[in-house]
C-alpha positions in Angstrom: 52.8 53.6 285.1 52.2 49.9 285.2 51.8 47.6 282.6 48.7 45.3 284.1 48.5 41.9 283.3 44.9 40.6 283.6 44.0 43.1 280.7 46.8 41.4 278.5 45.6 37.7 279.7 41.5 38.6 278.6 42.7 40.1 275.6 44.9 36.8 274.1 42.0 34.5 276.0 39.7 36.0 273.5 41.2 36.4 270.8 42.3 32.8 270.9 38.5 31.8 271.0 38.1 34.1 268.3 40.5 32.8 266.1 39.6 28.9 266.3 36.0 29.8 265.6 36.9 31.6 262.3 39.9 28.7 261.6 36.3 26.6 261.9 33.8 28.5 260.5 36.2 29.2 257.4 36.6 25.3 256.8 33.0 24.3 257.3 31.5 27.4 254.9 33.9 26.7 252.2 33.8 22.7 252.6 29.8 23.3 252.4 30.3 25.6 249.7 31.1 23.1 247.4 29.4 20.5 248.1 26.2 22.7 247.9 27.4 24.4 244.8 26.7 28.3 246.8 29.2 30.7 245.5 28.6 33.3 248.1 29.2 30.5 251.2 32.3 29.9 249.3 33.2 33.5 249.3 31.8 33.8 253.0 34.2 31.2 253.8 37.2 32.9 252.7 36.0 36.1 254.6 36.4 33.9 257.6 40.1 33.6 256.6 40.8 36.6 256.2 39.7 37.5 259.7 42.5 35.3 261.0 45.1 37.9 259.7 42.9 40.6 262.3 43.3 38.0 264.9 46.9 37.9 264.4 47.4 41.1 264.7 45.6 41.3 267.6 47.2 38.7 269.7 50.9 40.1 267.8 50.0 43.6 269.1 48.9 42.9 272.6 51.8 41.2 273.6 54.3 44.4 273.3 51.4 47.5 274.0 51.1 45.6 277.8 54.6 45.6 278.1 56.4 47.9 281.2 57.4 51.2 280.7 61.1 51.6 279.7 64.0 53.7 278.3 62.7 54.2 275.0 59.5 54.2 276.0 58.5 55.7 279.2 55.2 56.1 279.3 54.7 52.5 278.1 53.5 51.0 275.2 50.1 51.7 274.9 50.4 53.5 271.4 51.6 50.1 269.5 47.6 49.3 270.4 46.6 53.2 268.9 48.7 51.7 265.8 46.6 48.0 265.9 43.6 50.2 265.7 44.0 52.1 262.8 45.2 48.8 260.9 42.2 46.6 262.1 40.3 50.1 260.8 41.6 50.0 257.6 40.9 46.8 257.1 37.5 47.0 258.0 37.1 50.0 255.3 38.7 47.1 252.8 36.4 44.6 253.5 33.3 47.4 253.1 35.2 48.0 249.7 35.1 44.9 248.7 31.3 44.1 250.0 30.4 47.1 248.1 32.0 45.8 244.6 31.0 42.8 244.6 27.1 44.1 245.3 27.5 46.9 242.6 28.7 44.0 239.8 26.3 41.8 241.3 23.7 44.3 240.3 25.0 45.1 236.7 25.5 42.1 235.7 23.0 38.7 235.5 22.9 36.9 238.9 24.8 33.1 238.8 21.7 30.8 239.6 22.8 28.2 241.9 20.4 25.1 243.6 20.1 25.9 247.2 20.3 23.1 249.4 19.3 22.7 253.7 23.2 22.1 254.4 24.1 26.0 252.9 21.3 27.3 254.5 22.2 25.7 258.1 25.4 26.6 257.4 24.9 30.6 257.2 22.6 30.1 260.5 25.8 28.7 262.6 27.6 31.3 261.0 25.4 34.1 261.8 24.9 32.8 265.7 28.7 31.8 266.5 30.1 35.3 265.3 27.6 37.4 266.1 28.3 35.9 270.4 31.6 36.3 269.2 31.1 39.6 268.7 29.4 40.4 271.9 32.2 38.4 274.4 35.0 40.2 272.2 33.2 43.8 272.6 32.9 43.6 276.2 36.0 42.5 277.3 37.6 45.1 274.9 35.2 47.6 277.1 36.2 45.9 280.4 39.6 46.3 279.7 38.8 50.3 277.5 40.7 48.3 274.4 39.8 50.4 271.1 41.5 47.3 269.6 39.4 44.4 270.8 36.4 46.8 270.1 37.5 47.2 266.1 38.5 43.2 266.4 35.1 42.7 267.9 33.3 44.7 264.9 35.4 42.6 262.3 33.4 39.6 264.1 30.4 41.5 263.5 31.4 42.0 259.6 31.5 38.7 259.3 28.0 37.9 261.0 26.5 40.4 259.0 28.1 38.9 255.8 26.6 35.7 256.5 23.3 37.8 256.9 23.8 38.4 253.4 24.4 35.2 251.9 22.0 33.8 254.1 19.2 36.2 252.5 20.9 35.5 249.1 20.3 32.1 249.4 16.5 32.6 250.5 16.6 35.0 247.8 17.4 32.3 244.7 14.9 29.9 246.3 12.5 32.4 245.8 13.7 34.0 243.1 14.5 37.4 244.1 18.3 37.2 244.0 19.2 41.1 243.7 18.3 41.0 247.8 22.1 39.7 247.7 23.6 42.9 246.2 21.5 45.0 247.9 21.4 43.7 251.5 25.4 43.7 251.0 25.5 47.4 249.9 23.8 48.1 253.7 26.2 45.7 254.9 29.4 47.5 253.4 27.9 51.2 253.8 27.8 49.8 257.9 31.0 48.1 258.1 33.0 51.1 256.5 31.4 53.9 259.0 32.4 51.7 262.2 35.7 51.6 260.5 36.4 54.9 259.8 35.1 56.0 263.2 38.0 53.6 264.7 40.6 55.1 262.4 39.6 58.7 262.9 39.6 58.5 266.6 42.8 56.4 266.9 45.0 59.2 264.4 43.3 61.8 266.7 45.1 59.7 269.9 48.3 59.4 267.7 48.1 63.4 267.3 47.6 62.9 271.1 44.5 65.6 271.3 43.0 66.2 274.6 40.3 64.4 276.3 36.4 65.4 275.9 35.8 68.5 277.6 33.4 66.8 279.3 35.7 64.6 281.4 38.6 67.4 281.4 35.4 69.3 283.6 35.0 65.3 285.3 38.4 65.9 286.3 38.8 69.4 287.8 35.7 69.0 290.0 37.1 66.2 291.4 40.2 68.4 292.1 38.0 71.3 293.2 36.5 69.1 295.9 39.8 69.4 297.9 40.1 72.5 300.5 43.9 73.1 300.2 43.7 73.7 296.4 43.4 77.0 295.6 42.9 76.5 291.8 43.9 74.6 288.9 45.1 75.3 285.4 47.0 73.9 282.9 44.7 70.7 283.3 46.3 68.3 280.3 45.0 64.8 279.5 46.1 62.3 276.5 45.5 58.6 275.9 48.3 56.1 275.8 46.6 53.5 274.3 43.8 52.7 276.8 45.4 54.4 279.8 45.1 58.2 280.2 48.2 60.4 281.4 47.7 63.8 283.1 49.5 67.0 284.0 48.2 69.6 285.9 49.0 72.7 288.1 47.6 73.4 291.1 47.5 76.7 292.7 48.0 76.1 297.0 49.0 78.5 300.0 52.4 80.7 299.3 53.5 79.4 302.5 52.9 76.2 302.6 56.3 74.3 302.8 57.6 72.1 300.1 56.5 68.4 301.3 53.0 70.1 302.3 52.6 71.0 299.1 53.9 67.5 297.3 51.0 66.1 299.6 48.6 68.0 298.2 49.4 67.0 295.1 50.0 63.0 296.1 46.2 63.9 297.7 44.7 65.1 294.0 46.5 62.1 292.3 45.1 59.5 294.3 41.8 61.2 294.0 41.5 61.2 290.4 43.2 57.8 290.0 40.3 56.2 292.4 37.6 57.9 290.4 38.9 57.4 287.0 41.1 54.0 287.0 42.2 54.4 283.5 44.4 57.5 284.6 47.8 55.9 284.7 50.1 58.6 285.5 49.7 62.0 286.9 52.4 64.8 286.8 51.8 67.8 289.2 53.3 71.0 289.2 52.5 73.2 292.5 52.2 77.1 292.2 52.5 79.5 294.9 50.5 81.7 292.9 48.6 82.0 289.5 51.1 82.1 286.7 48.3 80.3 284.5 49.2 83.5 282.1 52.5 84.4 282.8 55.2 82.9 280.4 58.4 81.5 282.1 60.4 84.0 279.8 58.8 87.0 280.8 59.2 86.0 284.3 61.2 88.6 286.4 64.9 86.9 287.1 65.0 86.5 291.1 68.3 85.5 292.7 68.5 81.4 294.4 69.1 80.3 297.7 73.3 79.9 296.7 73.1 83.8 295.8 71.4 85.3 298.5 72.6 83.8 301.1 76.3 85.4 301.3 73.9 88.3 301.0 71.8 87.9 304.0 74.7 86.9 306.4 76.2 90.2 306.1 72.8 92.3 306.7 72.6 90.0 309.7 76.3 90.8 311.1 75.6 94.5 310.3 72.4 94.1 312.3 74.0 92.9 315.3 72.1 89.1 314.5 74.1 86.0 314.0 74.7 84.6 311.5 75.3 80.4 312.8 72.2 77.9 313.3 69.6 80.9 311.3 66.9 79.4 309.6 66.4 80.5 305.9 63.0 80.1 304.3 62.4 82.0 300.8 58.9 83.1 299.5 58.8 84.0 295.8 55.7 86.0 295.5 54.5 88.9 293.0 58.0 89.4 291.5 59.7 89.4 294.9 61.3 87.6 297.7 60.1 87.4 301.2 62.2 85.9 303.9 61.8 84.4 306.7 64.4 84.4 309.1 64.3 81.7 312.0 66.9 82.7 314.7 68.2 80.3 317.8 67.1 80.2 320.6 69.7 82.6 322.5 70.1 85.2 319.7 69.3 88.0 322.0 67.3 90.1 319.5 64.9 92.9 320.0 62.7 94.9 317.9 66.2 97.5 317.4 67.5 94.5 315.5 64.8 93.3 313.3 64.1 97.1 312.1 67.7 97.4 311.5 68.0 94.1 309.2 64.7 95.3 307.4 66.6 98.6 306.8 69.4 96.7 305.5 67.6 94.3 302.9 64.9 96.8 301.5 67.8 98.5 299.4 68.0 95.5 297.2 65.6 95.4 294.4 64.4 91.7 294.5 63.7 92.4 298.8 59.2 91.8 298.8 59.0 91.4 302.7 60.6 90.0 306.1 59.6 87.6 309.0 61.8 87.4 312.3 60.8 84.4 314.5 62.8 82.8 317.2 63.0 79.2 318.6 62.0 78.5 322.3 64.6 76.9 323.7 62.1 74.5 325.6 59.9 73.3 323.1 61.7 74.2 319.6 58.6 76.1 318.8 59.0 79.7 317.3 58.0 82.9 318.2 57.9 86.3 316.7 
């Protein structure tokens, strides 16, 4: 895994634009505020401030989730963004909270009556404008870049823009006299804000708890493993987000007797495969099988003798075969419970059929012995022969 960093450099480049437009929109709604005597542009104001902290966080937050993979942290640092998210959520849910409050006292209680003036009014315009393209240049690049962070960062933009809807109509409201649209419009407002919050928080703890992918793109993936002749079948398929990368494992099911680099080719082939047609898939850990142990536990698993055990073993069924034993191949199949061999002899070995049925003889006594294979090397060409 990689840590890129033209997603880190869009991220702080908007995020920097965001926070100077709310450093500027804070002072000029608060500063207009007063003069105009408007409570809620006052309030708007500091609502503006307050999305500085998200900013922040953002920028404070980028800076170590695009860092490289290393000891501690192997599969990077994607998850300190997972973490941002659930933060920037919860704060949205508080500023829904507090939208709500405000409305529900707003509504029990006598409106303040304030004189609405052309400067509060062209003030909640700007402010509606500048966040809500705000919004929209923050939302795509967090898409661009698959940044749940940027995307909640990008709604607090929106919060804003829709609180300024609200003052904006509460302002129209007093100069016409219906001042409960303020409570009401910001009940809307709040019942919005808290929903795209919560959605950010549930799906980010769901990444914490690292639950799989969609099935939907778990299917994506296998047909685009499927499409390859030399995979037999898959199983095992497991996907997780790492912030806004994806990590896989999988097992793929190939040829018994295939060798050992065939078979890491194959599986090079798949991960360059799924990597091309999904580039958020960061990392992707193969595991060959010779055959289906998709049910099979590695517990239950029959206990087979290695290489280092078997082959004092097979030396001395070949000296009591008459074969020798020097320059002899060894290649071991572990199929169905059992080992096949198969036995590659030099050139000169001077073996006939009395040979390789007395070595058979020999090796089907032991209880781990599945099947055998006597070829010989031409001398010419090093090909071999049975």
């Amino acid at each position: 895994m990689h840590a890129p960093t033209a997603p880190k450099a869009a991220a702080n480049r908007i995020t920097w634009i965001g926070f100077w437009t709310d450093l500027g929109l804070g002072v000029g709604k608060v500063a207009v505020g007063l003069i105009a005597g408007s409570h809620a542009l006052v309030a708007d104001g500091l609502h503006s401030f307050s999305d500085l902290a998200s900013d922040v966080l953002v920028l404070m937050v980028n800076r170590v989730a695009h860092e490289a993979p290393d000891a501690e942290h192997p599969y990077g640092h994607g998850k300190f963004e997972t973490l941002g998210t659930v933060i920037l959520g919860l704060m949205l849910v508080s500023v829904a909270g507090g939208l709500a409050w405000d409305s529900v006292h707003s509504l029990l209680t006598d409106p303040v009556h304030t004189v609405v003036g052309g400067l509060a009014i062209a003030m909640a315009v700007v402010s509606i404008l500048s966040k809500e393209v705000l919004y929209r240049m923050t939302v795509n690049v967090g898409r661009r870049i698959r940044s749940d962070m940027l995307i909640a960062n990008a709604w607090h933009h929106r919060s804003d823009a829709l609180s300024s809807v609200v003052v904006l109509v509460a302002l129209l409201g007093t100069f016409m006299g219906w001042s409960w649209l303020d409570a009401v419009g910001a009940l809307v407002v709040a019942a919005m804000v808290a929903w795209v919050g919560g959605k950010m928080i549930w799906g980010s703890i769901q990444e914490l708890l690292e639950t799989s992918l969609p099935a939907e793109e778990l299917e994506s993936l296998k047909r685009i493993v499927e499409t390859l002749p030399e995979v037999r079948g898959i199983h095992d398929l497991r996907a997780r987000h790492v912030g806004p990368q994806v990590v896989l494992d999988i097992h793929l099911l190939v040829d018994p007797r295939v060798s050992v680099s065939e078979g890491h080719q194959i599986g090079v082939e798949v991960s360059k495969q799924i990597r091309a047609s999904m580039p958020e898939v960061a990392d992707v850990t193969f595991h060959i099988d010779a055959e289906d142990d998709e049910r099979v536990r590695v517990e239950d698993a029959p206990r087979l003798p290695l290489r280092h055990e078997l082959v004092p073993i097979i030396r001395a069924a070949l000296s009591e075969s008459g074969l020798p034993e020097d320059n002899t191949d060894l290649t071991l199949h572990y199929l169905d419970g059992r080992i096949h061999l198969d036995l590659i002899l030099p050139a000169n070995a001077g073996t006939g059929p009395e040979h390789a049925e007395a070595l058979a003889q020999h090796l089907a006594a032991l209880p781990w012995f599945g099947g055998l294979r006597l070829l010989q090397q031409c001398e010419r060409h090093g090909r071999y022969v049975s």
